[in-house]
C-alpha positions in Angstrom: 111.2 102.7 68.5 109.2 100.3 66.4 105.4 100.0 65.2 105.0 97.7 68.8 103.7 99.2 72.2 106.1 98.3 74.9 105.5 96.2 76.9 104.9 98.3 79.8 101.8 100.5 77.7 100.3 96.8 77.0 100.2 96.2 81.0 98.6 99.9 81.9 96.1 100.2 79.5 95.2 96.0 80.2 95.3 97.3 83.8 93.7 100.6 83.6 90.7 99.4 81.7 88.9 97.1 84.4 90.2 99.4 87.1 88.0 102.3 86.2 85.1 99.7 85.5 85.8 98.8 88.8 86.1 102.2 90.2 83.1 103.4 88.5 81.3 100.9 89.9 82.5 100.9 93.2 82.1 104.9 92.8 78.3 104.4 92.4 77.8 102.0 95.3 79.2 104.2 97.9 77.4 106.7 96.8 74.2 105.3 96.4 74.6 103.0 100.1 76.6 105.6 102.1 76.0 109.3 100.2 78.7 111.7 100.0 81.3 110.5 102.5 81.1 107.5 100.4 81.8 109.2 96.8 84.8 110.8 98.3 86.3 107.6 100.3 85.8 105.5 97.0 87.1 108.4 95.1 90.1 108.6 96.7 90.7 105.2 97.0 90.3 105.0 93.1 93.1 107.6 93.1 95.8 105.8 95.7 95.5 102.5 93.8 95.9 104.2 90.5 98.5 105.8 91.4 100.3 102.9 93.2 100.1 100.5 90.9 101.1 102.9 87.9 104.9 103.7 89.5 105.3 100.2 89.9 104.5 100.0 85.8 106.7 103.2 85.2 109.9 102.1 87.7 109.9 98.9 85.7 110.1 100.9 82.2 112.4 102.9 83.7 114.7 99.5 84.4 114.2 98.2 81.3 117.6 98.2 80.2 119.5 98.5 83.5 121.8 95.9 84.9 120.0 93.6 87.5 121.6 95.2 90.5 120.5 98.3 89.8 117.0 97.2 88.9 116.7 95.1 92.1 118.0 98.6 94.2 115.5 100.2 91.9 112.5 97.8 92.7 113.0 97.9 96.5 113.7 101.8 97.1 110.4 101.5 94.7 108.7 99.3 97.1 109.8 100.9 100.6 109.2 104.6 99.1 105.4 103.7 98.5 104.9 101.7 101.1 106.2 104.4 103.2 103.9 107.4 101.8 101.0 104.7 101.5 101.3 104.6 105.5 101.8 108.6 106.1 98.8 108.9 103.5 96.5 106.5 105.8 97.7 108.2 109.0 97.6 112.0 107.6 93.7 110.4 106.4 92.7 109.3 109.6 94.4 112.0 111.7 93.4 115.2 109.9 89.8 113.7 108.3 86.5 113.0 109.9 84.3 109.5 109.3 81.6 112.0 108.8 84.0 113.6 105.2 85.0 110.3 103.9 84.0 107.1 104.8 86.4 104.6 105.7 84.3 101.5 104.7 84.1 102.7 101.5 87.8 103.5 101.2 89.0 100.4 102.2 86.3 98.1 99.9 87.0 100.0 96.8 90.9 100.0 97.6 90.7 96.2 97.8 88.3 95.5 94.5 90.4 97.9 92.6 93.8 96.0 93.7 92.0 92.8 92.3 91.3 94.5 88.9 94.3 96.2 88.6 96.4 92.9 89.1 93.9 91.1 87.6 94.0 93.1 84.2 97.6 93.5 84.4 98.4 89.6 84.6 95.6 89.0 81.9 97.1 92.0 79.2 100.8 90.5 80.1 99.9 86.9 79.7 98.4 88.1 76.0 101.9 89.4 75.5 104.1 86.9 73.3 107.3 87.7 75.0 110.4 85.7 73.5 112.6 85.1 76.0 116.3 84.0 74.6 116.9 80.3 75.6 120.6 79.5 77.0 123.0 77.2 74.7 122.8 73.5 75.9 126.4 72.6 75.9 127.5 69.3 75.2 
């Protein structure tokens, strides 16, 4: 492997950065508004994004170099596998916590700033990227 960062370190670390500005932030606000039950909703929200967002960076290192069938089997047994243990997540959350433990306010407004600085930081970091992509032959 060369000097470079791949491409996919670029994306997380331009992702990661404003996410746990974000978090932080968010982190501090539901503590300070809601107390307790507010640290822990945000806290765990931090954690789900994070954590979502970050397979989606390592499936597509893993499919670097695989043909584009398996890479698109790949990116939706990728999609369908989180989606599906994002939804027992929220249910085993909601079924087995109390409002009192972790507030769901403060879960659901950190989850959705976060998702906007993850992408956010990812799109910026990959547009900074000067990817070469190999132009076809115009045949004459």
């Amino acid at each position: 492997m060369s000097k470079e960062k791949s491409t996919e370190t670029v994306m997380l670390r331009g992702a990661l950065v404003p996410s746990f500005i974000v978090g932080i932030i968010a982190i501090g606000f539901s503590t300070f508004f809601v107390g307790l039950s507010g640290f822990i909703g945000a806290l765990i929200a931090q954690f789900v994004v994070i954590i979502y967002f970050a397979i989606h960076i390592g499936v597509s290192r893993i499919a670097r170099n695989l043909d584009p069938m398996s890479t698109m089997a790949l990116a939706v047994f990728s999609y369908f596998a989180k989606l599906l243990f994002l939804g027992v997540f929220l249910y085993l959350l909601s079924a087995f916590t109390s409002r009192e433990t972790i507030n769901r306010t403060s879960f659901g407004a950190t989850a959705i700033a976060l998702t906007f600085a993850w992408l956010g930081g990812e799109i910026a970091s990959y547009m900074k990227l000067r990817i070469h992509l190999p132009l076809p032959e115009i045949k004459k």
